[in-house]
N, C-alpha and C positions, 0 to 999 in steps of 0.2 A: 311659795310652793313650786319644786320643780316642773318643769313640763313633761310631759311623758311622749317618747320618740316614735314617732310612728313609720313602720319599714318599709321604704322605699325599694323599688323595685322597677328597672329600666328593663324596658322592651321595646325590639326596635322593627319598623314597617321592611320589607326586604322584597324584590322582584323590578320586573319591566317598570319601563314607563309606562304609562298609560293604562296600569291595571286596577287602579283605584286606591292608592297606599293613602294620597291628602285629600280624598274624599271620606276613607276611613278616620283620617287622625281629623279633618270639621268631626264627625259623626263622632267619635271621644268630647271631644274639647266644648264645642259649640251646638250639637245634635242638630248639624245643618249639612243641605247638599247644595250643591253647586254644578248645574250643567251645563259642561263642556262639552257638547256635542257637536253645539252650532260655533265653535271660535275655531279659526284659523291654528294651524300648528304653534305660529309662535306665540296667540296668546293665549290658548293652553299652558303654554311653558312660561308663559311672564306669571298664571296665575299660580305655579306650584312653587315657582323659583326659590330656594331659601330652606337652605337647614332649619328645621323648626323643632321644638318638643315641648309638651307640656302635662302637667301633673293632676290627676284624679284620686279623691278618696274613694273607699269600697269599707262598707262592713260588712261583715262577711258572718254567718251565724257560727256561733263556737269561736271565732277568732276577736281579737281587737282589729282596729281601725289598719286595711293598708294603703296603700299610698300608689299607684301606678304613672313611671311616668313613658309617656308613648313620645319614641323617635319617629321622624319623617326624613327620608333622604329631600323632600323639596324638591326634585328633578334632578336633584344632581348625582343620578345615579354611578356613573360613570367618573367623577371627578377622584381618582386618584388618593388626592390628596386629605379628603374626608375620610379616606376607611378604615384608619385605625381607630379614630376618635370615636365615629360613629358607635364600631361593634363593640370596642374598649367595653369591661364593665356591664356586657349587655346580661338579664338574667333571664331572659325570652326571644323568641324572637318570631315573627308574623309572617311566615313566604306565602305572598301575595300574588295569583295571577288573575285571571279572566276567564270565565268562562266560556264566554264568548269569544276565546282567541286560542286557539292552537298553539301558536306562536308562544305567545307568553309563558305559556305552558311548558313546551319543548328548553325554556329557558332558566326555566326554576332550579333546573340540577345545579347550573352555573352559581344560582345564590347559596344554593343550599352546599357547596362545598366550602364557599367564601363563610359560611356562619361556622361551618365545620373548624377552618381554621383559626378565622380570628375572633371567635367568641364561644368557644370550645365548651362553655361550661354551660352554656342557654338551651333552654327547655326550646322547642321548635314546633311551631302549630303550621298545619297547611290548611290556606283560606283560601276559597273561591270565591270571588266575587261578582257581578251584574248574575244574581241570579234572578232577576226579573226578565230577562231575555228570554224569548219564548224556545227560541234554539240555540243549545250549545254546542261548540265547536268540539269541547272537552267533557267526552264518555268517564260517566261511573266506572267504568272497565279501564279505560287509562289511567283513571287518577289511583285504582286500586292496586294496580301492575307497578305504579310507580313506588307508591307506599309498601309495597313488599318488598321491591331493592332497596330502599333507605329507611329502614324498619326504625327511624330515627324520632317520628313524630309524636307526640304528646295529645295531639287530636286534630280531626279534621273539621273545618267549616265554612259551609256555603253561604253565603250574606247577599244583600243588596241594598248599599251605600245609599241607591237611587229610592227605595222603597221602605227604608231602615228596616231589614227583614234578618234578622240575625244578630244585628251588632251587638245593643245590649245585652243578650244572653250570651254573647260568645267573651265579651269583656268581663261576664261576672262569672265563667267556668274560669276561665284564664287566673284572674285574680283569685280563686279560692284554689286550682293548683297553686300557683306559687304562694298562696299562703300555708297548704299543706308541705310542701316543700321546708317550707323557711321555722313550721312548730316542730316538724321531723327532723328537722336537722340541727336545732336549738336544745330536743328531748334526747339526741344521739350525744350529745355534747358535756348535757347536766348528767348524764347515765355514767359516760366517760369519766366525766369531774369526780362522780361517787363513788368510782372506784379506783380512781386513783386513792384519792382522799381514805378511802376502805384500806387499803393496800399499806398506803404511810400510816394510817395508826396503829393499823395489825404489829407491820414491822416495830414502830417503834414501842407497844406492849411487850413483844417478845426482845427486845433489847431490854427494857426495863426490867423485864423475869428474869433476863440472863444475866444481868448485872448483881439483882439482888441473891440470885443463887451460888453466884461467885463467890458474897460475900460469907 
């Protein structure tokens, strides 16, 4: 008996260091956190080091079985040399900052032009993360200012990695958009099929009448 293909769908973590992107992808993979509060700069960065991804089912009600698989840049934000590979192919993608950091914030636009370009076709969510922080650097009124110039987003969500407050509910929106994506664009397709298929048999009826009328 054949196997039956289940639809895979890449989506990739994108922003600063240090906003929580491989706190997010433990919290996919392994539903674990890991605090790096008290480590030094470099072993912070020994624990993220490493291109990583790894693949989750979802059912989803009304849909068959999908498949999600989640990218981590690993700290290597900045390397050059990963960023085609990385966004290549991607059909989401996660702009990840801090709540608790201004900074990281002010920095998102830099991602968010980088997915613009090289991954042109990916659905785009903006997520905030450590919102167990009792003060944020970053006001509901910035994040909304911002989302008005890049009217580009698919949806917004505030999580906390540290608290698992958000995550699973934001992984299983995500996954039933791009599952509604991928039956809308499957149903756009067989519609298409039908009338071509409509089209060539009209035509070739009306060939058939005109041949026999000929005769």
């Amino acid at each position: 008996m054949a196997s039956i293909s289940v639809p895979e769908f890449k989506v990739i973590l994108c922003g600063e260091y240090g906003v929580g992107k491989t706190s997010l992808f433990r919290r996919f993979t392994l539903d674990t956190f890991i605090d790096t509060s008290g480590y030094s700069n470099s072993q912070a960065r020994q624990s993220t080091l490493g291109l990583d991804h790894a693949s989750r089912k979802y059912e989803l009600d009304g849909f068959k079985t999908i498949k999600i698989q989640l990218w981590d840049t690993g700290g290597l934000e900045r390397v050059a040399s990963m960023t085609n590979s990385y966004y290549k192919f991607a059909d989401a993608a996660l702009l990840v900052f801090s709540l608790n950091s201004l900074e990281s914030f002010h920095f998102i636009s830099q991602h968010l032009l980088e997915i613009l370009s090289l991954a042109e076709n990916a659905k785009i969510f903006l997520v905030g993360n450590k919102s167990d922080k009792s003060l944020h650097e970053v006001s509901d009124s910035d994040i909304e200012m911002f989302m008005e110039q890049f009217p580009k987003f698919e949806g917004l969500y505030k999580v906390s990695c540290k608290n698992n407050t958000g995550v699973k509910e934001m992984f299983n929106e995500i996954a039933e958009k791009l599952a509604n994506t991928s039956y809308k664009s499957n149903l756009d397709a067989l519609k298409l099929h039908n009338q071509e298929s409509s089209y060539v048999n009209e035509s070739s009826s009306s060939n058939i009448s005109d041949f026999c009328c000929a005769k």
